[in-house]
N, C-alpha and C positions, 0 to 999 in steps of 0.2 A: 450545416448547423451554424446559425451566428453567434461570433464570437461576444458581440454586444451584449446578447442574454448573459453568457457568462460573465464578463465582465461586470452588469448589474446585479448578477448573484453573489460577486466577490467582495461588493461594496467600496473597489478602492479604481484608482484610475492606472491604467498598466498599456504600455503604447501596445498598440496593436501588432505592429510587428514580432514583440519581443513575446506577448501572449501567441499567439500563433506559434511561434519557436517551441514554446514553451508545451503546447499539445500535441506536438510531432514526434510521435515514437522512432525511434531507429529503423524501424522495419518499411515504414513508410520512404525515411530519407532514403534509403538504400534502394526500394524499385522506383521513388521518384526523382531522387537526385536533391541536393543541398543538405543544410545545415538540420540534426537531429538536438532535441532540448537534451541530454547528455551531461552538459556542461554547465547549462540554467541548473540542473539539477544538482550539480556537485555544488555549487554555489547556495540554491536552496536549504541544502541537508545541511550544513553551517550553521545557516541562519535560524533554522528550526530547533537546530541542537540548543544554541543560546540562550533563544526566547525561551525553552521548553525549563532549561536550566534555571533559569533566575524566577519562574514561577515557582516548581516545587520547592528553590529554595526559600522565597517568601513564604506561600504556603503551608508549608509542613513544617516548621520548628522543629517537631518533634522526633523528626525522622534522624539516624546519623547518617555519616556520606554515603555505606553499602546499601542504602533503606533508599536515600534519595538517585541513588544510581540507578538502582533497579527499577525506579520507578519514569524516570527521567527516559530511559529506555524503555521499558512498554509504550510509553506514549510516542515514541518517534521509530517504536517500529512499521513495519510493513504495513502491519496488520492492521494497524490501530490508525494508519495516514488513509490506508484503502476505503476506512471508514467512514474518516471524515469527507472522501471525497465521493463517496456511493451519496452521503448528505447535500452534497454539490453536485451531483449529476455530473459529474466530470467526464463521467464514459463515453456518453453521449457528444463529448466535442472534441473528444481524442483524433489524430488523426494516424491511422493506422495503414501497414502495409495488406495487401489478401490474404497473407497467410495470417495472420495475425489477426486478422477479422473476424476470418476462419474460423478461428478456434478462439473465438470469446474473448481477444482482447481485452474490450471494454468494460470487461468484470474482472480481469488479472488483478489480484492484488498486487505484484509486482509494478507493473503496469501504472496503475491506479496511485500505486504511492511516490513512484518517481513521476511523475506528472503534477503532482498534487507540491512536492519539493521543487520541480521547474520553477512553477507559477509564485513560489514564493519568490524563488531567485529573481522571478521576470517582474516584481513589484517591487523589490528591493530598491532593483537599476532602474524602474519610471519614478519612482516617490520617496523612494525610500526606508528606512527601516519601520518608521513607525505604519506604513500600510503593511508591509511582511505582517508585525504584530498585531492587525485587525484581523487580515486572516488566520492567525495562529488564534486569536482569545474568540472564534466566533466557531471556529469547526475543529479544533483539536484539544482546547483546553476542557473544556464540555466534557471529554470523553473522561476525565479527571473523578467525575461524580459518580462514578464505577469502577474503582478499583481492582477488583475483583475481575471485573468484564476484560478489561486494561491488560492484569496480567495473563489472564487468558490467550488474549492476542497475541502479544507478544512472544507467545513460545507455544504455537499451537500442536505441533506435535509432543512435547512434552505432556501439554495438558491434556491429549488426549489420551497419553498413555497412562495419565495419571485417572481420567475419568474412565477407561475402561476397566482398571483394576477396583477401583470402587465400586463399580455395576457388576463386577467377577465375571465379564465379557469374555474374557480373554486376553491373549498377547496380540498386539498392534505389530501388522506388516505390511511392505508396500511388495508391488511389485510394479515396474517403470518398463515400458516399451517407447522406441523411437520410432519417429520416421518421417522422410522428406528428407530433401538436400542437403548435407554440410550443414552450410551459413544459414538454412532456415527449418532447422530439425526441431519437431515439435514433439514434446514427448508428455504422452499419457500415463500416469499413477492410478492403478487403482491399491485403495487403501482394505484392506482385512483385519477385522475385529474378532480375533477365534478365526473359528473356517466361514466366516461367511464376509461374505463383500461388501462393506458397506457404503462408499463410494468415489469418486472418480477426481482426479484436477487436470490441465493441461497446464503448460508451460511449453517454454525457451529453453528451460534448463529441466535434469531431472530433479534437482533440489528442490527449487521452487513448485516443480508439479505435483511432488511430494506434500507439502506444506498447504497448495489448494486443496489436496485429497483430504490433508487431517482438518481443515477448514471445514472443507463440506461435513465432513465425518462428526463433528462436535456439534455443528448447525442440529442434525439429523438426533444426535443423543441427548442433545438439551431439548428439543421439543417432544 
């Protein structure tokens, strides 16, 4: 997949190298050898934390600091960056190891959001702050005009345990199974609603497989 597409969907100019870094998941570096975007990304999440900061604090007046924390944080969680970057087809120009391909990388939230904080990282160091801040005001500020939706994301197993007590569904349980080597153990969550199963996530980790599962699980009880 060309990176050029992406780069014309990002709207900002980002050297090629550093964009390329920048969609390399670890699982890739690790069977192919070199540098994983890791490090783009710890730089990203900075960057995002900031811009995200000094919007709601224009923004919202009205809010005090625990109103704007809260909110500041939905928006720069997982959930809510996976978003924006499902809006950017990002999945599609990830660059993944097999196992990780395997099992639906390209739709991780995990995944999806740390890639999605690379690429800010990775325009930061070609342009500068103010391209970072194109991509923040075109794919994650947007997500702002849903509040609601926002806090959702942000805490999706809370929310769902919170939406099943309102439907009198039941008590929310996972149960997490592993498997595959050590360093590439991929573990399945299936989520239960009461006694029945309502659906599934993979991950890296079991927390995160966790979090897919109550994802799907809310997808499934809001429609």
């Amino acid at each position: 997949m060309s990176l050029t597409e992406l780069q014309e969907r990002l709207g900002v100019e980002i050297t090629p190298e550093l964009l390329q870094l920048a969609v390399t998941h670890s699982s890739y570096a690790y069977e192919k050898g070199g540098a994983d975007n890791e490090r783009l990304e710890f730089l990203g999440d900075s960057i995002l934390g900031y811009l995200v900061a000094v919007s709601v604090f224009k923004e919202h007046s009205e809010l005090s600091e625990g109103e704007l924390t809260k909110l500041k944080n939905a928006v720069v969680s997982a959930q809510a960056l996976a978003t924006a970057a499902t809006q950017l087809e990002l999945g599609k120009y990830l660059r993944l190891g097999k196992g990780e391909a395997r099992t639906d990388g390209r739709k991780k939230t995990n995944v999806l959001a740390d890639a999605f904080e690379a690429i800010l990282g990775a325009a930061y160091l070609s342009s500068g702050m103010e391209s970072a801040r194109s991509i923040v005001e075109r794919f994650v500020l947007p997500l702002l005009e849903n509040p609601d939706a926002i806090r959702e994301m942000a805490d999706p197993k809370t929310s769902l345990i919170e939406k099943a007590q309102k439907l009198n569904l039941g008590d929310v349980r996972y149960e997490v199974e592993g498997e595959g080597p050590d360093h590439q153990m991929i573990y399945t969550a299936k989520c239960f609603v009461g006694s029945k199963l309502v659906a599934q996530g993979q991950s890296s980790t079991k927390r995160s497989a966790e979090t897919e599962a109550a994802i799907a699980a809310l997808k499934l009880l809001s429609n």
